[in-house]
C-alpha positions in Angstrom: 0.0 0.0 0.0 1.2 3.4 -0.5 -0.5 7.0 0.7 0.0 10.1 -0.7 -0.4 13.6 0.5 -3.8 15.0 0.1 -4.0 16.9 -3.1 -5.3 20.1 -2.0 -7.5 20.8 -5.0 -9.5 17.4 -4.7 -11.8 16.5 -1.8 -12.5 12.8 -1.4 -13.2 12.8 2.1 -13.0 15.0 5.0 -13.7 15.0 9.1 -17.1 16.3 10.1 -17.5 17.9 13.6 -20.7 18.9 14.9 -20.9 21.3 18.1 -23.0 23.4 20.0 -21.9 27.0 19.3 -19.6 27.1 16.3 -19.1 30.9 16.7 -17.4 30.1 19.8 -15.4 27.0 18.3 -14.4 29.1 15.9 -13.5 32.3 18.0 -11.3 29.9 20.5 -9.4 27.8 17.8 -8.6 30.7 15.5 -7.4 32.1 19.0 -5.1 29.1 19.8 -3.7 29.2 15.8 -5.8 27.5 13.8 -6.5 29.2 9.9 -10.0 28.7 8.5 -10.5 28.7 5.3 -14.0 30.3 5.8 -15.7 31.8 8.6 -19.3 30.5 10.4 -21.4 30.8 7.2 -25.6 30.4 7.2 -26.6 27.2 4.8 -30.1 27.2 5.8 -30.3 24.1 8.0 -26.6 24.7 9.5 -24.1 26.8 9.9 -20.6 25.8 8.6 -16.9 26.5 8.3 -14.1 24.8 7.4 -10.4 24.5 8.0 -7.8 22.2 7.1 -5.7 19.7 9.8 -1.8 20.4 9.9 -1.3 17.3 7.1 -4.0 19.3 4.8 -7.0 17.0 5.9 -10.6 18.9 5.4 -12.0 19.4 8.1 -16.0 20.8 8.5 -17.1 22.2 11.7 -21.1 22.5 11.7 -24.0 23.5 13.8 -27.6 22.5 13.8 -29.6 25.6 12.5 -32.2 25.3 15.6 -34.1 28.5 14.7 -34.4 27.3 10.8 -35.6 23.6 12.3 -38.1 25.4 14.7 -39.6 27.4 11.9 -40.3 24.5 9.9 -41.4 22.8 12.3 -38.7 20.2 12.3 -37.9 20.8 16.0 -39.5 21.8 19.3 
């Protein structure tokens, strides 16, 4: 077997975290170094940002819309 480097310009899989308040994920590890490659940004159901681990890994940070789930209905 052999493993290459991730090619940064293809995505074939990447880590997927989800937490409760990414605005403050994302405030504390910018803070401690880390360099996302977006900030927190609104896709309807959740809120999303991404940054890459220090071998080039994708890795997407998420949070559970709850206001968008509670106006559909979707959640109580």
């Amino acid at each position: 077997m052999t493993l290459t480097a991730p090619d940064p310009n293809t995505t074939s899989t990447f880590l997927n975290i989800r937490v409760a308040d990414i605005q403050e994920i994302y405030d504390d590890w910018s803070a401690k170094g880390a360099q996302f490659l977006t900030p927190p940004v609104d896709h309807g159901v959740e809120l999303r940002c991404y940054l890459h681990d220090p071998d080039g890994h994708l890795i997407e940070v998420g949070q559970a819309n709850r206001d968008f789930l509670k106006e559909r209905g979707l959640l109580e």
